[in-house]
N, C-alpha and C positions, 0 to 999 in steps of 0.2 A: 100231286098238285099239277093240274093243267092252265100252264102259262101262257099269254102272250106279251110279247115287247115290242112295242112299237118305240114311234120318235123319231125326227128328221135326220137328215143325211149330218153326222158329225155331230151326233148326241151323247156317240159313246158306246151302241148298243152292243157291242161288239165283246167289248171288254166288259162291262156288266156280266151277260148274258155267259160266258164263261164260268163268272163267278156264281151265276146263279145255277149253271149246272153242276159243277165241282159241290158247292155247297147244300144243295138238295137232292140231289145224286140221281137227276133227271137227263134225259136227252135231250141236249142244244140240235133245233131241225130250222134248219133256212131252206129257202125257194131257192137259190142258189144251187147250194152243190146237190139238192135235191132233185135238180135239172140236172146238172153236172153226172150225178152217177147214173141217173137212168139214160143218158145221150153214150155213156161209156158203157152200161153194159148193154145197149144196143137191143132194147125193151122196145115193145110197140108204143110205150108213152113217148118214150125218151126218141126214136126215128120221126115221131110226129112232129115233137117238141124240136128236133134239130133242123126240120125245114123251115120254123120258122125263125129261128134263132140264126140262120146262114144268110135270111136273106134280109137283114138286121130289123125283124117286128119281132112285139111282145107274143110270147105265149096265151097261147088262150084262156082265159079262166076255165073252163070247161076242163083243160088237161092239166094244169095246175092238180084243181081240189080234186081229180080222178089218183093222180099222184100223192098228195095227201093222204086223204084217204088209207090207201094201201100203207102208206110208212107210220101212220096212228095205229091202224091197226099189227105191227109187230110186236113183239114180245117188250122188247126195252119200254114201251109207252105204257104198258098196263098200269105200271102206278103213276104215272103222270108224261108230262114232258116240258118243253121250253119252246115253242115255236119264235124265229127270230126275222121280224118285218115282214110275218102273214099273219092275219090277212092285209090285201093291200086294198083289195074293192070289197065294199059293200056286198056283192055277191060271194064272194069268196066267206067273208065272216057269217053268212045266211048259210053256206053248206056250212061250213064247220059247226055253227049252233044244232044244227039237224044233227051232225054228225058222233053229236053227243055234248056239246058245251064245253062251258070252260069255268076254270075256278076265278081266276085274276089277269084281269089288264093291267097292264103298267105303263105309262106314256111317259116316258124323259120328255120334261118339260122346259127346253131352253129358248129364250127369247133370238130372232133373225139376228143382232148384231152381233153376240156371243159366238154363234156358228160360225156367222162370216168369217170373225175375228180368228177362231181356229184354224178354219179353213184355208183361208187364205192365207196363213201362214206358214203354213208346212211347205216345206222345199224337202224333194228327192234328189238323190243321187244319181243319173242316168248309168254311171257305171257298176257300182257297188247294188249300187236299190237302196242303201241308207236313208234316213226319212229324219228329221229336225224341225223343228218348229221354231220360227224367230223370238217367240217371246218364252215360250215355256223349255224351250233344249235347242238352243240356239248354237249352229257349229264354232268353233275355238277365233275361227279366222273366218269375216265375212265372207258369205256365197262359196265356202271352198268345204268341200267334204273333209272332214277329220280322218276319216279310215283311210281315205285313197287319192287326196288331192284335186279331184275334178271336180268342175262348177257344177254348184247345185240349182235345180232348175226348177219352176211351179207347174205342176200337172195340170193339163188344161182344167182339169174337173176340179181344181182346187183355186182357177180366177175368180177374183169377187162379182163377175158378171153370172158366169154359170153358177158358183155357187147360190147368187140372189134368185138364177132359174129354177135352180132345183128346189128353195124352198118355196117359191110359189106355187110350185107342180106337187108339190108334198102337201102341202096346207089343204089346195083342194082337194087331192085324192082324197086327206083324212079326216078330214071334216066329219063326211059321214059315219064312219065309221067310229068317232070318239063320240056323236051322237048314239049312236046305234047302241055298245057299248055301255053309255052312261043310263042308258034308260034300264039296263038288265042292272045295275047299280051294280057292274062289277071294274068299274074303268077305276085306276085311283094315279093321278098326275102325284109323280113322283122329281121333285125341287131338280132339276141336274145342269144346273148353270157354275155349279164351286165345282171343287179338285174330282177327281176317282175317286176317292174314298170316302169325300163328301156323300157322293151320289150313291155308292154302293151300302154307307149308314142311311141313308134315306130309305133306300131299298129294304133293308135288313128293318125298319121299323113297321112298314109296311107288310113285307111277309109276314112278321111277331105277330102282328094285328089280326092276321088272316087264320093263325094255327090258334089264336087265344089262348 
């Protein structure tokens, strides 16, 4: 089965997409550590991709799906896989259709205030890395870490400003791409505003639907 997962920042994809590889026994591939390993083993992708990564711009689409590419083609993808937030441009989902297609999209579909609400809620640990959320695992004693005492602080990427930024600069990026998608009639928005296990029976009704 060849997956994609989309969904904005603090949809969840993260934890889904775990279960959705454990459970179909497919390879979880992000543009992340997919960067990450080729700038580590010091590949002619990955020396390109870390000029531009150093001097804080996006990777090129061009070296992206070149990378791609190569990691669809090993052995673990033959019987499917799990791509996690690629494609991100319209050009990126254009190689990959070429590249052989795909079985199911899947879009965690949560409305702007729900995300904020996660989002901006989370407090880290600056000492431990501990991570809490005020309304869902909220620590024992206001603002103070359970594990180690020191004050817990908001990640800039989790203010209600930046996170309001970041779903604007998401919505447009994916616009096309849920158009794109819906017209190959394989996009299927998937409920993920309740609990994790809400969203992950959602999942799991939708995958059912797809094996018949």
């Amino acid at each position: 089965m060849k997956i994609v997962l989309l969904g904005p920042p603090g949809a969840g994809k993260g934890t889904q997409a775990e279960w959705i590889s454990a459970e179909y026994d497919v390879p979880r591939i992000s543009t992340g550590d997919m960067l990450r390993d080729h700038v580590a083993r010091q590949t002619q992708l990955g020396n390109l991709a870390r000029q531009y990564m150093n001097e804080g711009k996006l990777v090129p689409d061009d070296v992206v799906i070149q990378m791609m590419r190569e990691r669809l083609e090993e052995e673990d993808c033959r019987d499917g896989f799990l791509l996690d937030g690629y494609p991100r441009t319209l050009y990126q989902a254009q190689a990959l259709d070429e590249a052989g297609g795909l079985d199911l999209v899947l879009y965690l579909d949560v409305g702007d205030e729900e995300i904020v609400q996660r989002m901006s809620g989370r407090r880290i640990c600056p000492r431990c890395g501990e991570v809490y959320h005020l309304v869902n695992d909220p620590p024992k004693v206001e603002g103070i870490c359970d594990k180690c005492g020191f004050t817990l602080k908001v990640r800039e990427d989790d203010k209600e400003s930046t996170v309001r930024k970041r779903l604007e600069v998401f919505r447009l990026q994916t616009a096309p791409l849920i158009s794109f998608y819906a017209s190959k009639d394989i996009l299927r928005k998937v409920e993920s505003s309740g609990s994790i296990e809400e969203t992950t029976a959602n999942i799991r009704t939708v995958l059912e639907d797809l094996e018949g």
